[in-house]
DSSP file (Angstrom, degrees, kcal/mol; ACC not computed):
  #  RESIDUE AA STRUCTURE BP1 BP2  ACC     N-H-->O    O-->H-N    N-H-->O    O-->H-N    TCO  KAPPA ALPHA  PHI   PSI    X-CA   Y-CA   Z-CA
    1    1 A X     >        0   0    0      0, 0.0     4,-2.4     0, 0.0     5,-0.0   0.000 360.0 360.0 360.0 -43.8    0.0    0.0    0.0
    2    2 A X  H  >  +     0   0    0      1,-0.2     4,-1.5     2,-0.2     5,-0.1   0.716 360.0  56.7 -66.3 -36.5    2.7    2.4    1.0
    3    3 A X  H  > S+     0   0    0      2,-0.2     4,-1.8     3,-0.1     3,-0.3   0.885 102.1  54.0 -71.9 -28.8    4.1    1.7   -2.4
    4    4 A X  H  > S+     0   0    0      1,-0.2     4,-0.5     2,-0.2     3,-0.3   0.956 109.8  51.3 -50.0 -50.3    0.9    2.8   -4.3
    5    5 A X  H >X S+     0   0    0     -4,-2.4     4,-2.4     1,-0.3     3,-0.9   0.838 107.5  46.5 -51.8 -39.8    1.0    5.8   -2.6
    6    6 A X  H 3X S+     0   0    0     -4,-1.5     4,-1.6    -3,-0.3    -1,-0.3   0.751 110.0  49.3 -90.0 -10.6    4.1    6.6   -3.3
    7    7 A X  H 3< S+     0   0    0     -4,-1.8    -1,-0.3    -3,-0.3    -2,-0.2   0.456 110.5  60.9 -96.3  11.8    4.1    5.9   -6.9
    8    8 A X  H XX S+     0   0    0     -3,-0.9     3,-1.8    -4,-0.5     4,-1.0   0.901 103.4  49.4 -82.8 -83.8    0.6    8.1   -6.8
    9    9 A X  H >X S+     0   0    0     -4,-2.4     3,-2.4     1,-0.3     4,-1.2   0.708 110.8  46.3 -25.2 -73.1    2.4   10.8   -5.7
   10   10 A X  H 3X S+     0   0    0     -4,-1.6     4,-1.7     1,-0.3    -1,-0.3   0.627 112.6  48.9 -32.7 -37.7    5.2   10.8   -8.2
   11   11 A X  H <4 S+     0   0    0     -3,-1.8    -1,-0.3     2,-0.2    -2,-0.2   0.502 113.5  48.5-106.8 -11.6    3.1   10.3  -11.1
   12   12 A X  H XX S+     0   0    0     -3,-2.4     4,-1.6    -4,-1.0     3,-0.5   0.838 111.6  49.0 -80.5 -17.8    0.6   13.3   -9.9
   13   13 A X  H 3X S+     0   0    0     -4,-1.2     4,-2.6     1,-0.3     5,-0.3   0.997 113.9  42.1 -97.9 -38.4    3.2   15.4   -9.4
   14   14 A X  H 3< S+     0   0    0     -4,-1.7    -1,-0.3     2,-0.2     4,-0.2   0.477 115.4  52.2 -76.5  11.1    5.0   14.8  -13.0
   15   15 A X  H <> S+     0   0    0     -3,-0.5     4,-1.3    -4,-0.2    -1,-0.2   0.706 113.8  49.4 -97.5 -41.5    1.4   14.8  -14.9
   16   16 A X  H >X S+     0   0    0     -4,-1.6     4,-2.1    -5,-0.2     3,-0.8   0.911 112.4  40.9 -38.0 -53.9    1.0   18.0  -13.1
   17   17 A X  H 3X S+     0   0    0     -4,-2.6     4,-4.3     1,-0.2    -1,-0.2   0.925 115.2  50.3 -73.5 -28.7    4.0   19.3  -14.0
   18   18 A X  H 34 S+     0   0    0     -5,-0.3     4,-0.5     1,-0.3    -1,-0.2   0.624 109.2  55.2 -71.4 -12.6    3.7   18.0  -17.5
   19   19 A X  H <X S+     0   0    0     -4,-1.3     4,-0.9    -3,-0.8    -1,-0.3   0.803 110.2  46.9 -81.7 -36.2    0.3   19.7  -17.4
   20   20 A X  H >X S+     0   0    0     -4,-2.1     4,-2.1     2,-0.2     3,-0.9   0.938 108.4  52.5 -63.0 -59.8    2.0   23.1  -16.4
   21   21 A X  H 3< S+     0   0    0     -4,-4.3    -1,-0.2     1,-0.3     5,-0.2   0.864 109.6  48.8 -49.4 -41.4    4.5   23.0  -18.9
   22   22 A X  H >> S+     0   0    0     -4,-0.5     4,-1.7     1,-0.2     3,-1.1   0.841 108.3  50.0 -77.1 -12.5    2.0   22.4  -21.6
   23   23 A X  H << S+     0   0    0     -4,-0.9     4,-0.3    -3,-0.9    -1,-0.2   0.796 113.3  55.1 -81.1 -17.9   -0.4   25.3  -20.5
   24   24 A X  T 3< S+     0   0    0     -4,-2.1    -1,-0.3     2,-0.2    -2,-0.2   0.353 109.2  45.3 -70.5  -8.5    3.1   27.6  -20.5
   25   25 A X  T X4 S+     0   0    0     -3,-1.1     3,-0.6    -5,-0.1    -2,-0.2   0.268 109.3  54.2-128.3 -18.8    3.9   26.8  -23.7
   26   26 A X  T 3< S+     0   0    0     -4,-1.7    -2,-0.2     1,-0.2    -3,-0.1   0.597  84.3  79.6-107.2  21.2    0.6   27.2  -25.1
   27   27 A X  T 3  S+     0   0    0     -4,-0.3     7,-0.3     1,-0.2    -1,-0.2   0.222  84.4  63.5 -80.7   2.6    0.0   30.6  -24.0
   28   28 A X  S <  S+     0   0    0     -3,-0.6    -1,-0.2     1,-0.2    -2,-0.1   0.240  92.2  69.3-120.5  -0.2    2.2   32.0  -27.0
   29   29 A X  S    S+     0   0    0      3,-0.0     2,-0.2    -4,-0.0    -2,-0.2   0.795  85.3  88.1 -76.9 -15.9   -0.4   30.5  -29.2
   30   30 A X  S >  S-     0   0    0     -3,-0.1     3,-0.6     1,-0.1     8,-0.0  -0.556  83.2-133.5 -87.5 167.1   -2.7   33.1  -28.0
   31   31 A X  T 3  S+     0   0    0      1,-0.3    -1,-0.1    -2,-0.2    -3,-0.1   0.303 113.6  34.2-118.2  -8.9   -3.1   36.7  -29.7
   32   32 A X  T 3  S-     0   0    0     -5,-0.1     6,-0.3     3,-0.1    -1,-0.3  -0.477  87.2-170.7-100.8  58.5   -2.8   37.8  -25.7
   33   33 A X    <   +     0   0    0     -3,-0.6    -5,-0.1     1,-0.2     3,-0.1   0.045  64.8  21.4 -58.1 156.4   -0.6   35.4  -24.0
   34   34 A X  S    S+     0   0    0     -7,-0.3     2,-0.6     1,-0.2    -1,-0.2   0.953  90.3 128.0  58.6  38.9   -0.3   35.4  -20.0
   35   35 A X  S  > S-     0   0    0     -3,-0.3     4,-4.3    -8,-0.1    -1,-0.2  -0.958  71.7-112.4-109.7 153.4   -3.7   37.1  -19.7
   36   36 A X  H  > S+     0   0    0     -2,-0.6     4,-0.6     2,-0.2     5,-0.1   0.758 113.7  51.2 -66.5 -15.6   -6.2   35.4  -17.4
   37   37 A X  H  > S+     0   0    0     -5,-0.1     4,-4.6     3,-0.1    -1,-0.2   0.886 110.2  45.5 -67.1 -40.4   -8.5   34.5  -19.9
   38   38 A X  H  > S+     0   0    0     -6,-0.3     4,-3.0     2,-0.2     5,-0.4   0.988 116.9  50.2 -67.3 -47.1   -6.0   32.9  -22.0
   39   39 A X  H >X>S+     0   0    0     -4,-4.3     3,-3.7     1,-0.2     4,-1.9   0.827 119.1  38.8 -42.1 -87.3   -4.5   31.0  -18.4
   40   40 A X  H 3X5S+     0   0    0     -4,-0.6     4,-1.2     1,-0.3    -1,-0.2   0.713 116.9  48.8 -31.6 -42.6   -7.8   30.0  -17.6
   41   41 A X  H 3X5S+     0   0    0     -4,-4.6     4,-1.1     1,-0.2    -1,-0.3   0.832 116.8  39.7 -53.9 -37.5   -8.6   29.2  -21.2
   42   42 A X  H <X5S+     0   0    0     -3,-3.7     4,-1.1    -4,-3.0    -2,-0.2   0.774 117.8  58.0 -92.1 -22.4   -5.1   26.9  -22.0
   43   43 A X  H  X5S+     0   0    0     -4,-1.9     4,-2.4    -5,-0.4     5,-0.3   0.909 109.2  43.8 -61.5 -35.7   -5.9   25.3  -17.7
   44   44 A X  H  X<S+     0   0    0     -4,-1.2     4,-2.9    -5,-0.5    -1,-0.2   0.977 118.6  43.5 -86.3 -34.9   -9.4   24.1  -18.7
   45   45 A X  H  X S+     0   0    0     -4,-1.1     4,-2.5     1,-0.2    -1,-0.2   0.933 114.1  44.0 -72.9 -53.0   -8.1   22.5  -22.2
   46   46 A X  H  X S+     0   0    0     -4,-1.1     4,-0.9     2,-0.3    -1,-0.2   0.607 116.4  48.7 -47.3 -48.5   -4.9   20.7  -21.3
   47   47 A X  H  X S+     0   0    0     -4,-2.4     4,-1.4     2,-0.2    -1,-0.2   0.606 111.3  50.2 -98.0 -14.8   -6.6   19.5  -18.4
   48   48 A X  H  X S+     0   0    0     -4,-2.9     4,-1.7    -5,-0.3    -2,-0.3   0.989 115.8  47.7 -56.9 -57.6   -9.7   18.3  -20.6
   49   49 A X  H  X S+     0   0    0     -4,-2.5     4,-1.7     1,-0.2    -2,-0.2   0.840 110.2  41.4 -21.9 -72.0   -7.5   16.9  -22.5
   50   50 A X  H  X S+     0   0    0     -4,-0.9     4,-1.3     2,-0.2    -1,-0.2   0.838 114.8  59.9 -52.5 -53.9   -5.4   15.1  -20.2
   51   51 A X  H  X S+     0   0    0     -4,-1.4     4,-5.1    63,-0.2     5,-0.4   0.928 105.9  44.6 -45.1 -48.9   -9.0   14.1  -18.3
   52   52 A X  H  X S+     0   0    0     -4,-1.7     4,-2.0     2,-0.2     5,-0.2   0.861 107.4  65.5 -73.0 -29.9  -10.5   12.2  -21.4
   53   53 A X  H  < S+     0   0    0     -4,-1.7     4,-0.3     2,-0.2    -1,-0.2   0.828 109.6  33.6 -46.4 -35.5   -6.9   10.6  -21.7
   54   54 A X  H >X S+     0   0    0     -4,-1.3     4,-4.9     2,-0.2     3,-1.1   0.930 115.1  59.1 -95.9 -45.7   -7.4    8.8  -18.3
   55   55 A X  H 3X S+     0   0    0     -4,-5.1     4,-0.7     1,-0.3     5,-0.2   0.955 107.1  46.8 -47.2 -31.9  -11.2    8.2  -18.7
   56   56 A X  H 3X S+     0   0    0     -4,-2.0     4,-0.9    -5,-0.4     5,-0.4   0.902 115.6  44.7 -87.9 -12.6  -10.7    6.4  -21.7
   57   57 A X  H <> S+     0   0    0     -3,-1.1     4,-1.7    -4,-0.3    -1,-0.2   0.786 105.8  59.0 -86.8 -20.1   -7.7    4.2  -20.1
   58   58 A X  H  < S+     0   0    0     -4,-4.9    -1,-0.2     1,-0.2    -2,-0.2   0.642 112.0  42.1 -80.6   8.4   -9.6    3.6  -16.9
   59   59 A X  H  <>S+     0   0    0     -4,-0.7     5,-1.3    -5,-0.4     6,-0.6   0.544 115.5  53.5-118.2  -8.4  -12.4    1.9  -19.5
   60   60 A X  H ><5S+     0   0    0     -4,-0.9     3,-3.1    -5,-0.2     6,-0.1   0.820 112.7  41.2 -65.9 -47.1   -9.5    0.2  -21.5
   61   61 A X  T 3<5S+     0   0    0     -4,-1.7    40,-0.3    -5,-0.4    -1,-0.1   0.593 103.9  61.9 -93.5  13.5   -8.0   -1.3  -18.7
   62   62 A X  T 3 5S-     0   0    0     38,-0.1    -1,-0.3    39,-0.1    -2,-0.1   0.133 115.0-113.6 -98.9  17.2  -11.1   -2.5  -16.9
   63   63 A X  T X 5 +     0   0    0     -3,-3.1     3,-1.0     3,-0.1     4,-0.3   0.696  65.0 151.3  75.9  46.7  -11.7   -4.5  -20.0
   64   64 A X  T 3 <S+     0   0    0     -5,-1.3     4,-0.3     1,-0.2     3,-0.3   0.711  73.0  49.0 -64.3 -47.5  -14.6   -2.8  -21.1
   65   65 A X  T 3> S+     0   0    0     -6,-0.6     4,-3.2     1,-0.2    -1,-0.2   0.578  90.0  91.6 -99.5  12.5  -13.9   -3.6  -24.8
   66   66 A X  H <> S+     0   0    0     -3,-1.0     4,-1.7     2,-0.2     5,-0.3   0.915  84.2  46.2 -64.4 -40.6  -13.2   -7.5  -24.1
   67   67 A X  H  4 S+     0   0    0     -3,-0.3    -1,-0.2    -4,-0.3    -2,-0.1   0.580 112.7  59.0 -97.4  -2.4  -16.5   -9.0  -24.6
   68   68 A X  H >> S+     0   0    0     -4,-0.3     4,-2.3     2,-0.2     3,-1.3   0.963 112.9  43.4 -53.5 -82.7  -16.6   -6.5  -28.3
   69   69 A X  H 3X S+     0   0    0     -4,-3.2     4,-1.9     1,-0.3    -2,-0.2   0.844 110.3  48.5 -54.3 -56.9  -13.9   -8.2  -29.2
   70   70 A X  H 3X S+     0   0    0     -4,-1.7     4,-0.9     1,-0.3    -1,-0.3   0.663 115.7  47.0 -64.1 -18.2  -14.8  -11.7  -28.2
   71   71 A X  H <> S+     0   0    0     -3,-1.3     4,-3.2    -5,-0.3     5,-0.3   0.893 109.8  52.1 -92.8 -55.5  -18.1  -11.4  -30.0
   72   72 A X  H  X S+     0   0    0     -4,-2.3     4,-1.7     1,-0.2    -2,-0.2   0.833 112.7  47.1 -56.6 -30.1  -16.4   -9.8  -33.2
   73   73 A X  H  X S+     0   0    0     -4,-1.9     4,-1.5    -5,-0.2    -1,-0.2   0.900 115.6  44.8 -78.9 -36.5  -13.8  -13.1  -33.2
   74   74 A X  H  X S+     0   0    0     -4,-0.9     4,-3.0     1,-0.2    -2,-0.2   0.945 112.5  60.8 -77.7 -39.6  -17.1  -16.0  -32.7
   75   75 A X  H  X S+     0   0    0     -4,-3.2     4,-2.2     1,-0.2     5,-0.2   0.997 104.8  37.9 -45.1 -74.3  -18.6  -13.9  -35.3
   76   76 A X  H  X S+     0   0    0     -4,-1.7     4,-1.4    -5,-0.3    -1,-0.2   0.768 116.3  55.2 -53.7 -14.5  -16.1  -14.4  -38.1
   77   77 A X  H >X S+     0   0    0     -4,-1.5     4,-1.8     2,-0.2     3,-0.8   0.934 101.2  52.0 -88.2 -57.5  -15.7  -17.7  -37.3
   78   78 A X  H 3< S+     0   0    0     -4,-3.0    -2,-0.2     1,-0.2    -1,-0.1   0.694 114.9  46.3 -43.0 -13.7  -18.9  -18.5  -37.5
   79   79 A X  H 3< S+     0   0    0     -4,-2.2    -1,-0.2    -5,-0.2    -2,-0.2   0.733 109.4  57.6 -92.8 -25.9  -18.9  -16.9  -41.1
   80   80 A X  H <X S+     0   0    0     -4,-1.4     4,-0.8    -3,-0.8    -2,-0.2   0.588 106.8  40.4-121.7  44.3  -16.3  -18.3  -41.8
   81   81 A X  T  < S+     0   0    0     -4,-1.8    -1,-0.1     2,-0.2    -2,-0.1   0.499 104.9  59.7 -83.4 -15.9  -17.1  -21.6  -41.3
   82   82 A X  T  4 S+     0   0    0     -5,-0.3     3,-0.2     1,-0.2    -2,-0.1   0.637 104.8  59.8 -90.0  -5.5  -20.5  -21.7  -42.7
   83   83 A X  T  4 S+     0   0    0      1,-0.2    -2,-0.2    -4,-0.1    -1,-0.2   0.984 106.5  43.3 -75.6 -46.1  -18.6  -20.6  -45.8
   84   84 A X  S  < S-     0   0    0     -4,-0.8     2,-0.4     1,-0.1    -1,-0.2   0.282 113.0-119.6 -85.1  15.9  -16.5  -23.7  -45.7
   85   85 A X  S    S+     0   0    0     -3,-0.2    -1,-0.1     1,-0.2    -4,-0.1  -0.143  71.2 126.7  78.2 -42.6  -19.5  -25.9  -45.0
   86   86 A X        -     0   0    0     -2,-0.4     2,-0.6     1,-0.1    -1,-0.2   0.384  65.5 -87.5 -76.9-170.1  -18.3  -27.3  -41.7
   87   87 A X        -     0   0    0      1,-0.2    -1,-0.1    -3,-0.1    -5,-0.1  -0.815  52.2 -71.5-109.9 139.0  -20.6  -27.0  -38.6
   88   88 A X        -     0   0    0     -2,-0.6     2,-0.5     1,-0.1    -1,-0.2   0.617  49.5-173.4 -17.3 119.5  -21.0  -24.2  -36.1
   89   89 A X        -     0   0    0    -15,-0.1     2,-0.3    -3,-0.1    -1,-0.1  -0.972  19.3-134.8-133.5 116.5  -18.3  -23.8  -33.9
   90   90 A X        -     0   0    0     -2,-0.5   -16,-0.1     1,-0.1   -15,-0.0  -0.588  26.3-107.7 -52.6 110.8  -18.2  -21.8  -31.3
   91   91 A X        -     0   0    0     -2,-0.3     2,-0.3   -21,-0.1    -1,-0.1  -0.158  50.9-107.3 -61.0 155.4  -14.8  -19.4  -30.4
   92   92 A X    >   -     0   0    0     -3,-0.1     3,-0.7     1,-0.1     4,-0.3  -0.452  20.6-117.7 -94.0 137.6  -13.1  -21.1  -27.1
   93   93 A X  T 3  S+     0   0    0     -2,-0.3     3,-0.3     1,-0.2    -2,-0.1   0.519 109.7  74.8 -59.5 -22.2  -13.6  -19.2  -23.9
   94   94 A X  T 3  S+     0   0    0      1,-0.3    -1,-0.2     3,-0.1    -3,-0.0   0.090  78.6  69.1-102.7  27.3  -10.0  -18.8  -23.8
   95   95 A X  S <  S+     0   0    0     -3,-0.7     2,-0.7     2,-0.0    -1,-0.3   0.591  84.8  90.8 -80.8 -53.0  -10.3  -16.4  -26.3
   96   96 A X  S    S-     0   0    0     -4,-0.3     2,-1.3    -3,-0.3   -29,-0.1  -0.413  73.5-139.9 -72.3  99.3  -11.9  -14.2  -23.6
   97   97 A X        -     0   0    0     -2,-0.7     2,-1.4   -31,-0.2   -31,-0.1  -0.561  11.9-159.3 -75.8  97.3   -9.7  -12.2  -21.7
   98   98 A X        -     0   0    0     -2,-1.3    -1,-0.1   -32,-0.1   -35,-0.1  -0.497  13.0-174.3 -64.9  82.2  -10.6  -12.1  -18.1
   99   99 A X        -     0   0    0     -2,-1.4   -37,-0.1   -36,-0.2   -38,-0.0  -0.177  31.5-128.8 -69.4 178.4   -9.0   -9.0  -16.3
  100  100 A X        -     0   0    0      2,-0.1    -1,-0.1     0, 0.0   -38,-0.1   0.569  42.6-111.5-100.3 -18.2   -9.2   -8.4  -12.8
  101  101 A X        +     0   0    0      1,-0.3     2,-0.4   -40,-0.3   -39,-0.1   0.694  69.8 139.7 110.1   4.0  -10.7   -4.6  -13.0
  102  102 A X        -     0   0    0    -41,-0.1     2,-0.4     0, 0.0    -1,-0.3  -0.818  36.0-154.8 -85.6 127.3   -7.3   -2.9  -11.6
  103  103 A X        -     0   0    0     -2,-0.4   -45,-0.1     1,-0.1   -41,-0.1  -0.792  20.6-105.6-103.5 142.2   -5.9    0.1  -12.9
  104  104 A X     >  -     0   0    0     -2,-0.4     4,-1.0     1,-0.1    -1,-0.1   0.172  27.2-119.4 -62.9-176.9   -2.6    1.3  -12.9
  105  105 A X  H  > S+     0   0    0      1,-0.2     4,-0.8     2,-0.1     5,-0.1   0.885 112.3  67.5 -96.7 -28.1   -1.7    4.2  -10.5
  106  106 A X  H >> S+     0   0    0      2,-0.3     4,-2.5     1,-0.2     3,-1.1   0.912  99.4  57.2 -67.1 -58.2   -0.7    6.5  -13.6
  107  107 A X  H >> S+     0   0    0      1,-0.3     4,-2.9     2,-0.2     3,-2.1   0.977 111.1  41.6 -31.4 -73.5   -4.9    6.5  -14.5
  108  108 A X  H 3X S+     0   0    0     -4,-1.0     4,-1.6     1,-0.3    -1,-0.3   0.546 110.0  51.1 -62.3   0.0   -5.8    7.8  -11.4
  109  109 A X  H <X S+     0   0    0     -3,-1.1     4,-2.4    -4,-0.8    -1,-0.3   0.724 113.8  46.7-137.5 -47.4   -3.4   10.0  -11.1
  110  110 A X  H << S+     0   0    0     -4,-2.5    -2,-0.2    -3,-2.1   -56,-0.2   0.785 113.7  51.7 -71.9 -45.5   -4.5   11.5  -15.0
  111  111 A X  H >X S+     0   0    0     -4,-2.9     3,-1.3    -5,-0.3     4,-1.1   0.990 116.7  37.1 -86.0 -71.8   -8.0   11.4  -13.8
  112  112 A X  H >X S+     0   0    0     -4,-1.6     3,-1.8     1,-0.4     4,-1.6   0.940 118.6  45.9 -58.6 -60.4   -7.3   13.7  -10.1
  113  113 A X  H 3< S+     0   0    0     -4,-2.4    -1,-0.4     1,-0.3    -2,-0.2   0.205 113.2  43.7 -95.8  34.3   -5.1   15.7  -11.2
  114  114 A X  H <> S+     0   0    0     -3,-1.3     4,-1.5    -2,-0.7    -1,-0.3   0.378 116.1  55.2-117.4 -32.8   -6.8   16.8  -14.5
  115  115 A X  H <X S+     0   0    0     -3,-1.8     4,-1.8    -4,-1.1    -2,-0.2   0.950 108.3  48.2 -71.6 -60.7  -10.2   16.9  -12.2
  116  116 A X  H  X S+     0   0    0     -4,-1.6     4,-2.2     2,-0.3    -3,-0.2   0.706 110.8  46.6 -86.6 -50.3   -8.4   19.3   -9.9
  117  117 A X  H  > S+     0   0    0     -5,-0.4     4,-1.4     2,-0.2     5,-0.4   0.995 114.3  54.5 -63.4 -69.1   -6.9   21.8  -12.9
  118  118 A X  H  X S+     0   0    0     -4,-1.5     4,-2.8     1,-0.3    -2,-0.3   0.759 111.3  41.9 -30.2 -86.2  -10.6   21.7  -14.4
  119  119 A X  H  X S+     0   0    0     -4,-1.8     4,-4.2     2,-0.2    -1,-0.3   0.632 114.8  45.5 -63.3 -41.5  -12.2   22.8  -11.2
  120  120 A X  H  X S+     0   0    0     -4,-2.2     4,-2.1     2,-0.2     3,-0.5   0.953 115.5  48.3 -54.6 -71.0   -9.7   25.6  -10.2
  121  121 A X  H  X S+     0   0    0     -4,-1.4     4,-2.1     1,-0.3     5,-0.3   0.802 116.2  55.2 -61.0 -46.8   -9.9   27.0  -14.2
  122  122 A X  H  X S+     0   0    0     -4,-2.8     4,-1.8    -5,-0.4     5,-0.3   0.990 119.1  23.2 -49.3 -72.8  -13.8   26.4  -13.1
  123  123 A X  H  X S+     0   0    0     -4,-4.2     4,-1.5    -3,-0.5    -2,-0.2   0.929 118.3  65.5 -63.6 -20.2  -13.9   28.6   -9.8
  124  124 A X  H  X S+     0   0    0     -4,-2.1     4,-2.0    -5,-0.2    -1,-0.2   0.917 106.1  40.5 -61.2 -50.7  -11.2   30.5  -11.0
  125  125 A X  H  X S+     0   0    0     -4,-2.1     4,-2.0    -5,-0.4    -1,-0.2   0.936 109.2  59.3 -57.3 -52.3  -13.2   31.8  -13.8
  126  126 A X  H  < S+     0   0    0     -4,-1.8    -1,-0.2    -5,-0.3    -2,-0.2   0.740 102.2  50.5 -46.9 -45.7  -16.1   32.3  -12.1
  127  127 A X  H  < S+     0   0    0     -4,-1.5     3,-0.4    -5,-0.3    -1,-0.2   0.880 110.1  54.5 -55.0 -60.5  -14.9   34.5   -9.7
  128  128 A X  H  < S+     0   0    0     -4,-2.0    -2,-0.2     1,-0.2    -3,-0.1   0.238 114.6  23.7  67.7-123.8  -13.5   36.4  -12.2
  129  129 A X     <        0   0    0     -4,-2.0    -1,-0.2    -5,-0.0    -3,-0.1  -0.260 360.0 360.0-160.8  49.1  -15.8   37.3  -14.4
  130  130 A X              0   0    0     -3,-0.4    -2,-0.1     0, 0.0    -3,-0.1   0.516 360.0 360.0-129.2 360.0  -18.9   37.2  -12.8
């Protein structure tokens, strides 16, 4: 446990930093770099961005798209087999990748600290310019 943590920590702080770097380096794409709309504007993308990354690996790697696959393989075999006459045969179970549902620490880590940019560039804004 002590090692999850610590390899949580490490991997927020360098997606963090890696998040910083890029919102610092895309502020000279804007026609007003380093203004607070453009911060707040390059915070909220970078860490959408960075967010959608980890949602879609925390649905990879909970094996979300095994039993798609395993249907797409019993399909084509069953087509092509009825093509070659023989009789229905079913894809082997051991075809079917069984995960346990665990994610690596690097997800969650994508997921908080992308959640965390969002919501300050959220209150931040709000404050603001309201």
């Amino acid at each position: 446990m002590k090692v999850f943590l610590t390899n949580f920590r490490i991997s927020f702080l360098y997606i963090g930093l890696v998040e910083v770097v890029l919102v610092m380096i895309s502020q000279f794409l804007y026609h007003d770099p380093f203004s607070m709309l453009s911060l707040i504007d390059a915070v909220s993308m970078v860490s959408l961005f960075f967010f959608s990354i980890g949602l879609i690996m925390f649905i990879y790697q909970g094996g979300a798209f095994d039993g798609i696959l395993y249907s797409f393989k019993r399909f084509a075999r069953a087509t092509r087999n009825k093509r070659l006459g023989e009789h229905d045969v079913e894809a082997p179970l051991a075809e079917f990748k069984h995960r346990d549902g665990k994610r690596s620490f690097v997800v969650w880590s994508l997921i908080f600290d992308s959640l965390v940019l969002f919501i300050f560039s959220l209150i931040f804004s709000f404050f603001l310019y309201h």
